[in-house]
Structure formats: structure tokens, C-alpha cells
FIBAVEX-900901 format. One record per residue (C-alpha): x, y, z. Coordinates in steps of 0.001 Angstrom, whole numbers, padded with zeros to 6 digits, always signed. Each point is the difference from the previous one (the first is absolute). Example, Ala and Ser with C-alpha at 12.3 -4.5 7.8 and 13.67 -1.06 7.14 Angstrom:
+012300-004500+007800/+001370+003440-000660/
! end
This chain:
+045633+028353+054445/-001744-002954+001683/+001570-001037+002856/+001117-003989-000022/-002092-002084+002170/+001048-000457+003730/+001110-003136+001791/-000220-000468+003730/+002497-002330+002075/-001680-001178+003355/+002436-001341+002518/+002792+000395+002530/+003081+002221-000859/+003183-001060+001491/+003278+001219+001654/+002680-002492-000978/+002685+000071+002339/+003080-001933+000658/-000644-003140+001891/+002107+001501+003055/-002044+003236-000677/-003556-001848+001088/-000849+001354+002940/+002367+003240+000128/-001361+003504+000116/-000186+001573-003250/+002880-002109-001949/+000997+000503-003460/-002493-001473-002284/-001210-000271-003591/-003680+000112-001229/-001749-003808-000464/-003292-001918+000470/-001614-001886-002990/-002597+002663-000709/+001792+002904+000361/+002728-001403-002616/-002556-000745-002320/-001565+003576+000426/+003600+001736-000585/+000636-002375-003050/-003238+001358-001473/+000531+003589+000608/+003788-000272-001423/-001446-002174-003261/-002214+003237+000197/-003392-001187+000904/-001831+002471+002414/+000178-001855+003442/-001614+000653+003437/+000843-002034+003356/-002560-000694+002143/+001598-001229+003687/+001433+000735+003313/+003228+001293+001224/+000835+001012+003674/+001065+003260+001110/+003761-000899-000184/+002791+000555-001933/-000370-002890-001804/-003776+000891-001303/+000740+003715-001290/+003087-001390-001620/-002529-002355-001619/-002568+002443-001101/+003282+002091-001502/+001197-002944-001920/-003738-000746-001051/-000291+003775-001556/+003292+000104-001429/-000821-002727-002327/-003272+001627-001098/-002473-001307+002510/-003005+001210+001203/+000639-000456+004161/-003204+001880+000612/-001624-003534+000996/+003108-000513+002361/-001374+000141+003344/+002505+001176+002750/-000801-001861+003652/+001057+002306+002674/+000567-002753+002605/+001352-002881-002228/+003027-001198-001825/+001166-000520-003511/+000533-003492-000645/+003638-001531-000918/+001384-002441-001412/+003992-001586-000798/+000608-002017-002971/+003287-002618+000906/+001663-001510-003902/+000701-003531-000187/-000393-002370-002352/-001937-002828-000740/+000370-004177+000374/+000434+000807-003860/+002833+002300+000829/-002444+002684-001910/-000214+003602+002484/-002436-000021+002267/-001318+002829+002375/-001962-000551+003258/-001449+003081+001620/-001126+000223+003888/-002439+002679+001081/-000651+002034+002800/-003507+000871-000767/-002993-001805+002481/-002190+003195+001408/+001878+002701-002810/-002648+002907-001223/-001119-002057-002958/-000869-003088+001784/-002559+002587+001871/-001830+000170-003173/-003618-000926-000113/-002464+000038-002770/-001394+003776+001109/+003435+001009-001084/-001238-000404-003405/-002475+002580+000441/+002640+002759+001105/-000723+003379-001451/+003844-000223-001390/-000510-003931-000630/-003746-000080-001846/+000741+002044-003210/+003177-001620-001097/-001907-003334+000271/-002964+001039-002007/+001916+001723-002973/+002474-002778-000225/-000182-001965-003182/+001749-002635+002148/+000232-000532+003456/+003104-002424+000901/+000948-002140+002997/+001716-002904+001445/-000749-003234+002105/+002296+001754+002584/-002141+002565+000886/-002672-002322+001501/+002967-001388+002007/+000697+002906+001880/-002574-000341+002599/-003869-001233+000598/-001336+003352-001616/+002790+000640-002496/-002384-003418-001378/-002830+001432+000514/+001183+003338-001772/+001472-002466-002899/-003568-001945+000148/-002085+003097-000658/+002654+001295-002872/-000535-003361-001553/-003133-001604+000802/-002082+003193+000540/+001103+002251-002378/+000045+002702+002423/+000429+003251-001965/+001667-001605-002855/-001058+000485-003406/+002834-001474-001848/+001453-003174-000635/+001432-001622+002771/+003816-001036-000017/+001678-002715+002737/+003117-001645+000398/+000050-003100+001779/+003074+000743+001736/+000215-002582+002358/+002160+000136+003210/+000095-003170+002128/+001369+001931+003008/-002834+002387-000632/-002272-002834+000494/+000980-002016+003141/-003051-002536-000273/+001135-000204-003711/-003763-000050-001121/-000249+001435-003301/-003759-000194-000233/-000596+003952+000250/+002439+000696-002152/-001688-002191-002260/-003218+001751+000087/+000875+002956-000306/+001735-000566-003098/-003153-001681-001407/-001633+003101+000815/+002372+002484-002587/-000090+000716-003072/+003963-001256-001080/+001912-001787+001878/+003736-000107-000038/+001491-002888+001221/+003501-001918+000244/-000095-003728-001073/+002129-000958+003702/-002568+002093+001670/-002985-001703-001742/+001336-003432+000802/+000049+000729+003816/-003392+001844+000097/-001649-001965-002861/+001716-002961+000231/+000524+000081-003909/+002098+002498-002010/-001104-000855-003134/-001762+003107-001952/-003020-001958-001247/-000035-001497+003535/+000536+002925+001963/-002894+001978-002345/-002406-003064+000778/+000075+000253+003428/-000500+004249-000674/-002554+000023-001884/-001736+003621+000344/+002929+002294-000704/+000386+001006-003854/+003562-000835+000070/+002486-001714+001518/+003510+000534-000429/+002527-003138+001315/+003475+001205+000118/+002350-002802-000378/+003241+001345+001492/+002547+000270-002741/-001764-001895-002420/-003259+001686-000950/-002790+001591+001101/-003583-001171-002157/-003304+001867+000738/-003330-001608-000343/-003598+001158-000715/-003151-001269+001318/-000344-001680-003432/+003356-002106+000765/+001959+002369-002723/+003969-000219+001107/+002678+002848-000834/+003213-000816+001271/+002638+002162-000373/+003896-001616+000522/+002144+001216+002626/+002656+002352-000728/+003572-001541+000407/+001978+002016+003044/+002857+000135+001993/-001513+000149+003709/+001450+002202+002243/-002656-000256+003039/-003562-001711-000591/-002274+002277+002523/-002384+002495-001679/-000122-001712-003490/-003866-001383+000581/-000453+003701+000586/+001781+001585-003071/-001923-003069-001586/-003507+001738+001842/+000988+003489-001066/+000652-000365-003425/-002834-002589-000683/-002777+002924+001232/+001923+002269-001905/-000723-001673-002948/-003520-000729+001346/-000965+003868+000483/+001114+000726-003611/-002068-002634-001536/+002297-001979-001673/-000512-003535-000608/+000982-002442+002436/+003390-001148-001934/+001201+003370-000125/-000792+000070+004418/+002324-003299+000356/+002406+001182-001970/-000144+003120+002434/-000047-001984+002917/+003034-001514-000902/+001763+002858-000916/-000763+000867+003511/+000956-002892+001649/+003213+000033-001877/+001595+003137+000482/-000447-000063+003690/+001624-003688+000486/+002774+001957-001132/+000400+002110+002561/+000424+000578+003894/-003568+001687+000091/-003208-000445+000743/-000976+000685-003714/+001306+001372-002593/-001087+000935-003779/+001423-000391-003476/+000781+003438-001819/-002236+000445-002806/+002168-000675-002528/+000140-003547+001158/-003415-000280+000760/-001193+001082-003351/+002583-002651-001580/-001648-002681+002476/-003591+000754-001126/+000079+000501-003698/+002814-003021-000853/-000679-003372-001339/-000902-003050+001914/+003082-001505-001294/+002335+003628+001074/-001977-000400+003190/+001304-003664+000692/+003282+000575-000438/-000036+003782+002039/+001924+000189+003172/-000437+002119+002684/+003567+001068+002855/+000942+002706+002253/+001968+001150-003459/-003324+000514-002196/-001741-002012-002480/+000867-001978-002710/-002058-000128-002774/+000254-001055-003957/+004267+000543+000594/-001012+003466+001501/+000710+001146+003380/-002730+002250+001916/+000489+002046+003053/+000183-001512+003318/-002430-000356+002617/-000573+002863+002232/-000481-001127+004136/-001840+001935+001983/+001100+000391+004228/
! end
């Protein structure tokens, strides 16, 4: 039986902690970090899924690398630092001047064992094959914010192609406080330099100044596509030849908004890896995004009896779905919930 094709996630893994838990010594904690809740959406949507990073020789990195292999990925790439830390972070609910929920995070993670990385990293005897196999190589605008060579690592991913052979996957994922000059111009460039580019339409208005899809894919011109995620409205893809697919939002009751862009990630390259058609990978994305508003999670994944429903209905059943913590509700039929993952 052929094996399906492999997807890498490049980044940062996270601790997240409560916020009175930041600086502790080995505190409770839950498994986080953009890239590493993209990988373990894949692996549970059942892609095949290495992680290529850097923990630290704590508690907090081998319950990471547990987490990571539970799920299904490959932690092979993980790199374990024997002098450095895992990086943490606390999320704090709110809401919004809209009175919508809102989450801020705050991170304890300037001089963790990722930000060490540097673009020999990429050339790792554990690191090197998962890159070149990898149908698709994924990573964030987060990564090059970790430190001076954690940009030059992202640079040579991106720009240089440095053991890739695949198509080349990255998230925007912009974090002001990541970014204290709150110059966007690398990220920029760097997401000129992939092959798709995921983006959120709030994001592309602060780093683009415009989040309008045909805008936004004027001003990227050399990746194929382009997706623009429009919050809970839509998200519309959009080819080098100017061809849109948008794809609705799913209705949902929100429980907590962090990790949705993720799901959104995961379920998107899911779709991707398969070869299905880029409809079919929005309506996956959204899927995503969906089940895990609906829960106290960093992600979280529809079982497949929803998810089939999802992909195969009508535009018009699709319009009219809605998505909450109880399941799905589809054409007058309810689906099983949403299942969070710690």
C-alpha cells in the first residue's frame, strides 16, 4: 500500500501555561504553538505528519514530543536542546469592543531552544530527510520572529529552497507583540517567496495595508495561490490567473476564538495533500476552524460523520449548516459534536 504523502510543520512548539504559571518550574500545562497545532490537526484528520523544531530538556519539551506522537506525529525532526527551555505561553478570555470573545496570549519565550535555530538546522541528519520527502513543507510568519537566525532559518526554507522539494506552505500569522518595530516587510517577502499563502483579511490589512483578495493577490504576485480568510464571513482563494473560490463561513456558536486560523491551516493542507480541488480545501478549512471555536482547546476536529456531511452537501445545505459545542446541524440533521483536544 502506498504510503500518503508527508507534510512537515516548521516552527516553535509551545507550553501553554496559566498566566500565574509563567515563570514557575514545571507548572501544569497543555500542548500549543501555531505549528505544532496545525501538525496534530493533520495527523488526527490522518495525514502523515512530521515536526521539525526545538524543545528544551524540560518537562515541558518531553511532554511536548509525547503529545506530538500521540496524535500520530513524526517527532524524529524534534530537536531536544540540552541547555535551553521550552517556550510558554498563557492565553487570558475577554471579549471584544464588539462584546464578541476575545483571547490575548503573553509569552515567555525570547532565548527558548527554537529561537536558537539557524538555517544549518535544516541540514540535521534527523531534520534533512523529512524536508526532502515532504510533498509540503509548512510554516508561519512567527517563526522568523523568534530571533535574528530563526529569520534566517525561515529565509533559507523560503527563499532558498534549502532541501525542500515540495510545495511550500505559510501562514502569515502575524503577531504585533512579536514584532516590536511593527515592520512587516520580512514577513512580506517571505510570503512572496511560497508557494500558497494563507492569510487572514485583518492580518492582510495591517501588513498589506489592503484586505481585499484581488488586492492582497496583487501585491503577491509569485505564489500560485492565495487564500484570504475573512473571519466569519468567507474565505476566497485566488490563482495567478485572478480565478476566485470562496467558500462561506460556517455559522457557530463561539466558545473561545484561539487556534481556529490553525484548525483553518490543518484542514486546508489536508485537503491540499489529497489533491482535492481547492473548494473542497475551504470547505475543510472551515470545518476546522469551526469545531475548535467551539471548544476550550487549542484545536479540535469534527468526527467524520460530520465532516463527510460538510464536504459532500449542497451550497445551499452548506449556508444554512451550523456548527456548536453540541454538534452540527445540517439539512434538519444533527451530527456529532466536536472533539477538543488538551
Amino acid at each position: 500500500m502506498t504510503r500518503p504523502p508527508l507534510i512537515a510543520c516548521v516552527g516553535e512548539p509551545l507550553a501553554l501555561v496559566a498566566a500565574r504559571d509563567l515563570e514557575a518550574t514545571a507548572p501544569p500545562m497543555h500542548v500549543g504553538g501555531a505549528e505544532a497545532n496545525v501538525a496534530a490537526g493533520l495527523a488526527t484528520l490522518g495525514s502523515r505528519v512530521a515536526f521539525v523544531g526545538r524543545v528544551g530538556a524540560d518537562a515541558e519539551g518531553a511532554a511536548i514530543a509525547a503529545y506530538l506522537r500521540e496524535h500520530g506525529v513524526d517527532v524524529g525532526p524534534l530537536e531536544t536542546d540540552p541547555s535551553g527551555f521550552t517556550g510558554r505561553y498563557a492565553k487570558t478570555e475577554g471579549v471584544d469592543a464588539a462584546g464578541e470573545p476575545a483571547t490575548t496570549s503573553t509569552y515567555r519565550r525570547a532565548g527558548s531552544a527554537a529561537s536558537a535555530m539557524a538555517p544549518d538546522y535544516l541540514r540535521r541528519p534527523a531534520v534533512a530527510p523529512a524536508l526532502h520527502e515532504a510533498s509540503i513543507v509548512h510554516t508561519t510568519g512567527i517563526t522568523p520572529a523568534l530571533s535574528p537566525t530563526c529569520a534566517a532559518l525561515t529565509s533559507a526554507l523560503l527563499r532558498d529552497r534549502r532541501g525542500v522539494s515540495g510545495t511550500v506552505t505559510f501562514d502569515v500569522n502575524w503577531r504585533e507583540q512579536l514584532w516590536p518595530d511593527g515592520d512587516p516587510g520580512l514577513v512580506v517577502e517571505l510570503a512572496r517567496s511560497a508557494d500558497v499563502v494563507l492569510v487572514g483579511s485583518d492580518e492582510a490589512e495591517r501588513v498589506l495595508g489592503t484586505g481585499d483578495p484581488a488586492a492582497v493577490r496583487a501585491l503577491l504576485p509569485e505564489p500560485r495561490t492565495v487564500v484570504v480568510k475573512d473571519g466569519a464571513e468567507r474565505a476566497v482563494s485566488v490563482d495567478r490567473d485572478g480565478t476566485e473560490t470562496s467558500v462561506p463561513a460556517l455559522s457557530v456558536t463561539v466558545v473561545e476564538p484561539v487556534g481556529a486560523g490553525d484548525s483553518f491551516a490543518a484542514g486546508f493542507l489536508h485537503g491540499l495533500a489529497r489533491g482535492d480541488d481547492l473548494r473542497s480545501c475551504l470547505r475543510r478549512g472551515h470545518a476546522g476552524a469551526a469545531a475548535t471555536l467551539t471548544v476550550r482547546a487549542d484545536f479540535a476536529v469534527l468526527p467524520p460523520a460530520s465532516l463527510d456531511a460538510l464536504l459532500t452537501c449542497s451550497e445551499e445545505d452548506w449556508a444554512a449548516a451550523h456548527v456548536g459545542p453540541e454538534g452540527a446541524l445540517l439539512a434538519g440533521t444533527t451530527f456529532p459534536a466536536p472533539r477538543g483536544t488538551a
